[in-house]
Each structure stands twice: as C-alpha cells, then as structure tokens.
C-alpha positions as CSV (number, residue, x, y, z in Angstrom):
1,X,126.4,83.5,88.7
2,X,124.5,86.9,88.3
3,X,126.5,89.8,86.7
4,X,126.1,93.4,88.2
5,X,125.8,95.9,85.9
6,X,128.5,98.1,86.9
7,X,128.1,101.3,84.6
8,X,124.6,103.1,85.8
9,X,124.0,104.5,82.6
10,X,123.8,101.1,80.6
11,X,122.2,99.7,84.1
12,X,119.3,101.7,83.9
13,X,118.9,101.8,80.1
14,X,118.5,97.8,80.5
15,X,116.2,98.1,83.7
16,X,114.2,100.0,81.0
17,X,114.1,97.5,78.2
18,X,113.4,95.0,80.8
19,X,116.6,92.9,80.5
20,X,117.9,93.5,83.7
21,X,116.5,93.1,87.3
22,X,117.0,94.7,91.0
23,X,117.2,92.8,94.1
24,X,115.5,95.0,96.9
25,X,117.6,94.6,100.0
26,X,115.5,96.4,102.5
27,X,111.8,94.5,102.2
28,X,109.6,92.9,104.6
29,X,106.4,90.9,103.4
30,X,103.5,90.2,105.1
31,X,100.1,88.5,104.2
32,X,96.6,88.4,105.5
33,X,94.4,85.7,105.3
34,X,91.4,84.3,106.4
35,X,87.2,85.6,105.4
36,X,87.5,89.6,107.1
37,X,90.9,90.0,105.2
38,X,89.6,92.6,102.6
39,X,87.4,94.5,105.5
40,X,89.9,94.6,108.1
41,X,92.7,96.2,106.0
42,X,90.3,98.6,104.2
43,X,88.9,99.6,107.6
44,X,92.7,100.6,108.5
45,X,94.2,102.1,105.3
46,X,93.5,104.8,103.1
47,X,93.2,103.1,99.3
48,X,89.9,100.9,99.2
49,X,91.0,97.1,99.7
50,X,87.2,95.9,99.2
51,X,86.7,94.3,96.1
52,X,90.5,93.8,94.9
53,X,90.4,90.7,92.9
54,X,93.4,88.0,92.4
55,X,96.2,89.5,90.3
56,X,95.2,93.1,90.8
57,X,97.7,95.4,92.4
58,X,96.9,98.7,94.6
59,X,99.2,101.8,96.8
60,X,98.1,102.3,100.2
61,X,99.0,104.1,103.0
62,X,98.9,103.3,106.6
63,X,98.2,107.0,108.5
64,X,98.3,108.6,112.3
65,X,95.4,109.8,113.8
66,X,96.7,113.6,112.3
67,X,96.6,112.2,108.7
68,X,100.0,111.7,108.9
69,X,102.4,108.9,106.9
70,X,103.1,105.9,109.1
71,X,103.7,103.1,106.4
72,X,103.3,102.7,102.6
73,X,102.1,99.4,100.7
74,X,102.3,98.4,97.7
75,X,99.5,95.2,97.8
76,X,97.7,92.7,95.9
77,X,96.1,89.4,96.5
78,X,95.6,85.9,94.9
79,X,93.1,83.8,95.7
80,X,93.2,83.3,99.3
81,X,95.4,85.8,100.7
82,X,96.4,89.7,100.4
83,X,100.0,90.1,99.7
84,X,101.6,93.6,101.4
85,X,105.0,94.5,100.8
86,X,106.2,97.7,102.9
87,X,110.4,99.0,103.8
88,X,111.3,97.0,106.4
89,X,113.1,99.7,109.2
90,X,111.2,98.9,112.1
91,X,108.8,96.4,110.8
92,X,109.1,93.7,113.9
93,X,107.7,96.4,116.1
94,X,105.1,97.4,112.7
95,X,104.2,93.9,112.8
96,X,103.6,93.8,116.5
97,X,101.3,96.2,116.1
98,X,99.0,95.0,113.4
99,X,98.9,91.5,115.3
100,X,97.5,93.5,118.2
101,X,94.7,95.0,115.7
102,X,93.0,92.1,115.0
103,X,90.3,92.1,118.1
104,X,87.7,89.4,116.9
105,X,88.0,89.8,112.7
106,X,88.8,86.3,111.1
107,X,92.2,87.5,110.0
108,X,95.8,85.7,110.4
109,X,98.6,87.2,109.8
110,X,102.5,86.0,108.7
111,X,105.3,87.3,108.5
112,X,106.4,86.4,104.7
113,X,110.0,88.0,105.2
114,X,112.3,85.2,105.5
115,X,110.4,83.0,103.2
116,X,110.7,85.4,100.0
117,X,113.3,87.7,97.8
118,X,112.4,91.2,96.2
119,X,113.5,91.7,93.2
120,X,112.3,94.5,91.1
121,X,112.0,95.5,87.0
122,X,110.2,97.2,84.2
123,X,107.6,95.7,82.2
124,X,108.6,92.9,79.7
125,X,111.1,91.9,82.5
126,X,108.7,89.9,84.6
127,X,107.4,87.6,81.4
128,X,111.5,87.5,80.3
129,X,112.8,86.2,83.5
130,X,109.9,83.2,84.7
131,X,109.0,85.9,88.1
132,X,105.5,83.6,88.8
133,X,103.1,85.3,89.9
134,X,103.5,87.1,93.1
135,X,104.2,90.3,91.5
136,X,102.8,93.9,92.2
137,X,102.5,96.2,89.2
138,X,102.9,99.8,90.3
139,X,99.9,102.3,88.4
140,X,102.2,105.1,88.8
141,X,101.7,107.3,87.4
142,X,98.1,107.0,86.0
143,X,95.5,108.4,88.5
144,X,94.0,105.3,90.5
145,X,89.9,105.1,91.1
146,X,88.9,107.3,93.8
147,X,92.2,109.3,93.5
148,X,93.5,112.8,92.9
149,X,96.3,114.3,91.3
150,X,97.4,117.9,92.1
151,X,99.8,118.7,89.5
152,X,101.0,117.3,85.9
153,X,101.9,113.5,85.6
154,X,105.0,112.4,85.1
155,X,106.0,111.5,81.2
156,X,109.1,109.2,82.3
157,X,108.5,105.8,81.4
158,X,107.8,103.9,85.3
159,X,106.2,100.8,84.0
160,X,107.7,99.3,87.4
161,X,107.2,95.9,89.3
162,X,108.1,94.0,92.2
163,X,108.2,90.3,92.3
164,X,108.3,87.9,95.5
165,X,110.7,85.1,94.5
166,X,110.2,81.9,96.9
167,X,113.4,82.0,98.8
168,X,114.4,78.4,98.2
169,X,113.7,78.7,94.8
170,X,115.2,82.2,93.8
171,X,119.3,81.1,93.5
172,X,118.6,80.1,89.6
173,X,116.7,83.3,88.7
174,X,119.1,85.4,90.5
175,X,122.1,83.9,88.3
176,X,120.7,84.5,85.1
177,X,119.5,87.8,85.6
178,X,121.6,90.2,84.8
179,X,121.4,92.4,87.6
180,X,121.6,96.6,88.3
181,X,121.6,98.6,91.6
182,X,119.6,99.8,93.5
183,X,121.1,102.8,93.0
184,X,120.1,103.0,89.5
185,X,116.5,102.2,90.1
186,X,116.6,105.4,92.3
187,X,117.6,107.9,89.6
188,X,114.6,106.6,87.5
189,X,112.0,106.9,90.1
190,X,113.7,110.1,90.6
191,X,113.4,110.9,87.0
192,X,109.8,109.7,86.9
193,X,108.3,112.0,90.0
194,X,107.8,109.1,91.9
195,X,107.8,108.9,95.7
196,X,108.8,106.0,97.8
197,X,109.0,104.8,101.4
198,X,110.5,105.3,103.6
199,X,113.1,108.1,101.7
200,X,109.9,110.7,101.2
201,X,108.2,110.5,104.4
202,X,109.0,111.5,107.8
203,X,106.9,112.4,111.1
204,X,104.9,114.8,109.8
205,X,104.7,113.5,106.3
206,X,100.9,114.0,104.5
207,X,99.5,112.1,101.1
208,X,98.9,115.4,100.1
209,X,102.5,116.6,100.1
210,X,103.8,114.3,97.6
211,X,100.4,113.7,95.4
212,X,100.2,110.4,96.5
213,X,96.6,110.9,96.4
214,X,97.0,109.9,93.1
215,X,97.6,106.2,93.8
216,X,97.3,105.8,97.3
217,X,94.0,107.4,98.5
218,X,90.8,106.9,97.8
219,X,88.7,110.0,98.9
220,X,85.2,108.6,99.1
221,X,85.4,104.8,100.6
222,X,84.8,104.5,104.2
223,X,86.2,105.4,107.3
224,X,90.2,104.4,108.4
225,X,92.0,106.2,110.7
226,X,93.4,109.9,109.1
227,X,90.9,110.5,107.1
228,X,89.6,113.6,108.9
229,X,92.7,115.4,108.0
230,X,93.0,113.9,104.8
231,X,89.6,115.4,103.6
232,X,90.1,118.5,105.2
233,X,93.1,119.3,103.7
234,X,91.9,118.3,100.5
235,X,88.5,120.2,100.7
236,X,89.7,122.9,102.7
237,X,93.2,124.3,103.6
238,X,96.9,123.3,101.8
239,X,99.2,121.0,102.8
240,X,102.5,122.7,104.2
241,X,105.1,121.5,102.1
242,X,105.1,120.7,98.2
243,X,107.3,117.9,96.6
244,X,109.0,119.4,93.8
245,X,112.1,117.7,91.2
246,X,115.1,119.3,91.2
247,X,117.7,119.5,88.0
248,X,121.0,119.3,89.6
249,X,124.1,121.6,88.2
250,X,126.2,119.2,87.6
251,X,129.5,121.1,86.4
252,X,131.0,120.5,89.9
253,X,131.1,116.7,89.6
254,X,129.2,116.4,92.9
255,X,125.6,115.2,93.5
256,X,123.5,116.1,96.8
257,X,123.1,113.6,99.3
258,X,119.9,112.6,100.8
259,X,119.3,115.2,103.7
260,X,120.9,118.0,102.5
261,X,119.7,121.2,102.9
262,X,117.8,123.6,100.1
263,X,118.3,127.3,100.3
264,X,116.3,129.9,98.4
265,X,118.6,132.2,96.8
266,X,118.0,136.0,96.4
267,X,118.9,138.3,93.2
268,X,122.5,138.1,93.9
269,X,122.6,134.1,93.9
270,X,123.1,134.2,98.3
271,X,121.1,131.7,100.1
272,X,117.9,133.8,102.0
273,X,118.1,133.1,105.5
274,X,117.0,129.3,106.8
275,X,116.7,126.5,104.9
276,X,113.2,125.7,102.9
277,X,113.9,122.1,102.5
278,X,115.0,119.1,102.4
279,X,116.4,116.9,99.8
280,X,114.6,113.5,99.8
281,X,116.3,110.9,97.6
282,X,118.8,111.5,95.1
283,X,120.2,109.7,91.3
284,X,122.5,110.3,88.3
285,X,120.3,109.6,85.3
286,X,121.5,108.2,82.2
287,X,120.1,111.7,80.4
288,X,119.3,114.1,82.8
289,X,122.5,114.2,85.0
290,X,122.5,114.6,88.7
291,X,118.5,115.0,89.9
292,X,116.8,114.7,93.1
293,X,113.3,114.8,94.7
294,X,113.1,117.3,97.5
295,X,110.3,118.3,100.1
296,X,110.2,122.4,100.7
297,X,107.8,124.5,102.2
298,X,104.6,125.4,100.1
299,X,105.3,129.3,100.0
300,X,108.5,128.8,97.9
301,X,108.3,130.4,94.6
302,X,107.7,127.9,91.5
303,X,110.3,129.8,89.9
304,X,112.7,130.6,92.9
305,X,116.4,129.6,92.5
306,X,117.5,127.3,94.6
307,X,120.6,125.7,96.3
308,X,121.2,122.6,97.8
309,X,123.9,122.5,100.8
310,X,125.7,119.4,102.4
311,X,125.3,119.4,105.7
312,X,125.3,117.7,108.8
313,X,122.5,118.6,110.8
314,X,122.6,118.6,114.5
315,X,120.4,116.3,116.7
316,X,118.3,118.8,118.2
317,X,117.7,121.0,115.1
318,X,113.9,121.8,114.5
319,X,112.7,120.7,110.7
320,X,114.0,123.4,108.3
321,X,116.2,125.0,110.8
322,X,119.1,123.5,111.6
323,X,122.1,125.0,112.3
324,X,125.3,124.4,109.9
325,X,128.7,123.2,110.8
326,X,131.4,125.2,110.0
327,X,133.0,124.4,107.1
328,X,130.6,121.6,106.1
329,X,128.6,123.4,103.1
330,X,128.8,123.2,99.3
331,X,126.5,124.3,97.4
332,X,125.0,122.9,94.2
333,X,122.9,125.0,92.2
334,X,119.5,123.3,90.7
335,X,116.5,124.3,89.4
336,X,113.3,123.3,90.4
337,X,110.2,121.7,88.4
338,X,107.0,121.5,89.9
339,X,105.1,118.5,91.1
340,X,102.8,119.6,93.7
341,X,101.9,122.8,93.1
342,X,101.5,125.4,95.9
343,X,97.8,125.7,95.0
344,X,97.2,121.7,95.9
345,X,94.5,121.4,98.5
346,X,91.6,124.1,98.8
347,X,89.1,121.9,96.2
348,X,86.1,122.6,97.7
349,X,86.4,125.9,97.1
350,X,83.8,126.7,99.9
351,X,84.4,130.8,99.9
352,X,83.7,131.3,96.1
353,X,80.6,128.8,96.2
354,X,79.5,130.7,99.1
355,X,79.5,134.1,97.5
356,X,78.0,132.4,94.6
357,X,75.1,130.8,96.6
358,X,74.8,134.5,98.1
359,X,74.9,136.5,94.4
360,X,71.8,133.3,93.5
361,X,69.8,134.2,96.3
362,X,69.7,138.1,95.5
363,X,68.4,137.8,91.8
C-alpha cells in the first residue's frame, strides 16, 4: 500500500527529485476524435491545436465572448485522438456544452473521467514509476510559439507532469508510489509563479492578468471566440488586474487562506481604505515559508506594502469591496514580487509610432 508523505517539507523535496507522485482528486478527462478534431478545437480555443503531433503537449484556454477565462487545458494527442484534461467543478454541464458545438465537424467526443486516474510529478518521475504514455508535460515556464510573456520567468524548478493512469490498471502504481499532497504540489507551483485552474480565475478573469499568454495564447493563429479582446488588450490598453507572488511574514505561525483579502498599507503600516485584492492560492514551501499567488488591481505600487486579512466576505459584496465582519480579521504582513507588471498590455505602442510617423513625414 502507498505511503503519504506526511512532513510537506520532505514531500515536496521528493516531488522534486522525482521520487514521489500526486494523485489529482479534482480531474475530468475528455478526448476528441475523429478527422476535424485538430480544426474544431483550434477554431474554439486560444493556443493553436493545428499541427500538434503525437506525444506533444500544449496550454489552452477556452474564453467568453469578452476575452474572458471560461476553462483551462492542459492537452496533447496520440495518434488518433486529442487528449484534454481540465478541473472538473462543473464539467457535466462543460461537457454538455461542447457536445452541443459540434454542428456537422467529424468530431466524437467522450467523457474519459471514470475510465482514468490523475496523478502528477516532476520530471524523472514519469520514466521511475512505468506512467505509459498518456502524459502531458507542462512548458511552464518557457515561452510557448506564438506566445508572450509580460514580466521575468520564473527560476523555480516546474519541470511538472500529469499522467492519465487506466483506471483498472492504476491500484499497483498507486502502491508503490510513494505519494505527497496535494497540498504540497501547491506551494511549488506557488513558488514557481505558476497559475492554475480553477484557483486563479474567476468571471472576469483575462490571459493577460496572469501572463498566461506565455503558454496558453497564441496571438497570430486564427480566429476563436475572445480573441478581439485578447488582441486589443495586448495591442492597445492594460489588463485591470496584475498577478503578483507574495512572501508571507511568517513570525505569526499563520498562513493566508485562499480568498482573503490584500490591503495596501500607508506610511504608518494601516491598511488604505478597500481592499486591492485577492489572494488566489496559497503553500508553505520547504524554503521560502508561507507564500501565496494573489490577483490585485493594476495601479498598486510594485513596491507598496501590503497586508493580507482573513475574512469572510458577504454574498453580495462587489469584487474588491466587501465588507468585513467584525472581529474576523488578522492580518499577515507580506511583500510582494512582481509577475505581471503594471505596464503589461499597450505593445503596439500606437501613440509613439504615430508621433513618429508624424516627425518622418515633416523632414
């Protein structure tokens, strides 16, 4: 029988030498088949799907009509069919949905779920532990083809994976793996910048906001719906919030919780007025201590101090500002470190190459 790692500090430093594995709980696999496979999906989401070969892996993201997040991917195909693994909260209804997208394409659809375990590693793990070959290799955080990055990579090692273990077939695997949480996977794709679904996104979420144009958009294949707002907020305006990682005092012996509240704090150290975010997901790494990835709201000062309040917010609040319970704060200092920076967006630069195109045409 598999033993879990219970000490998160030794958990994570074996996920990282790839002698340890996680088993995702929350997964739902799908996978598309049949001769429009490649066009239908690429006509729908924003990474290129055209021309992915067997055994390569891609991020893509499934957007709204306003550019915003609906679903993330992480895919890759094998010889006959495209394999798509996504969170599953509310992926029935997700489901439901794509099978009502088809119209006339030669595409079929089936819903994987049941048939297949998640379980998750770092590099050497996959070859150590007999995975097969259903497994997605995440680029993170190396720019993709037809990507952008807005601010400095990442330098923490996320040489990640996700294998698809047949059901029937998974028992032995599982009880010889030694085995961490997920927990402990969090707090290094906390350390390593990197954002995931459905934690990071909510209603309003854009690629922009978390640099997942990086690995998840490709700006200059064809049409899918979103990417109107997608190029104009590259090319033209800024997105209005900024993912940013956030070092965690951890003197108090309390971490933040996903959803709490982060306050700009003025000369003094007193939070300034409303909230400016919102923490996104949460760890306690084996060398950094207590860190989190947090969304806040582009105009916040790169080098602003911050606090992070629990809090339960009420139903009705609007996004960054709720109301507070009495009595339910505490505050935990941390310091931000900038991901996307408050510049990101704006690349076309049309105002400067318009008064350049004016100064050429007077001399």
């Amino acid at each position: 029988m598999s033993q879990l790692i219970e000490n998160p500090n030794i958990a994570q430093r074996e996920l990282l030498a790839g002698r340890a594995l996680v088993r995702l709980p929350a997964v739902s696999v799908f996978t598309v088949s049949g001769d429009d496979r490649f066009e239908w999906l690429n006509s729908m989401l924003s990474q290129k799907i055209t021309g992915l070969q067997a055994g390569e892996s891609i991020e893509a993201l499934h957007l709204d009509v306003q550019g915003h997040i609906i679903r993330v991917f992480h895919i890759f195909c094998d010889s006959t069919k495209v394999w798509c693994i996504t969170h599953s909260d509310g992926f029935a209804e997700y489901f439901a949905f794509l099978s009502r997208m088809i119209f006339r394409s030669k595409v079929q659809l089936a819903d994987e779920s049941a048939n297949f375990v998640a379980v998750a590693g770092f590099a050497a793990a996959a070859g150590t532990f007999g995975l097969g070959e259903l497994i997605w290799s995440d680029s993170w955080p190396v720019t993709a083809p037809g990507g952008f990055r807005y601010g400095a990579a990442p330098t923490e090692q996320f040489d990640y994976f996700e294998a698809l273990l047949p059901e029937t077939g998974s028992g032995q695997i599982l009880a010889d793996a030694p085995l961490a949480s997920v927990a402990a996977l969090d707090a290094l794709r906390v350390a390593a910048w990197r954002p995931a679904a459905p934690n990071e996104i909510d209603e309003r979420a854009l690629p922009h906001e978390f640099d997942w144009l990086a690995t998840a958009v490709h700006l200059s294949k064809g049409c899918y719906r979103g990417q109107e707002t997608v190029a104009k907020v590259h090319n033209l305006g800024h997105p209005p919030r900024r993912l940013v990682f956030l070092h965690m005092d951890g003197s108090g012996h309390v971490n933040a919780n996903v959803g709490d509240l982060v306050f700009q704090l003025d000369a003094a150290g007193q939070p300034i007025g409303e909230p400016v975010g919102r923490v996104t997901s949460v760890g306690s790494h084996f060398e950094m201590g207590p860190i989190a990835l947090a969304l806040v709201k582009r105009n916040v000062p790169i080098d602003a101090p911050l606090e992070v309040h629990a809090a339960k917010v009420a139903e009705a609040d609007a996004e960054f500002g709720a109301e507070l319970e009495a009595g339910a704060q505490l505050g935990i200092s941390a310091t931000q470190q900038v991901i996307v920076p408050p510049t990101a967006g704006a690349e076309a630069d049309i105002k400067n190459k318009l008064a350049g195109n004016f100064r050429i045409g007077l001399n």
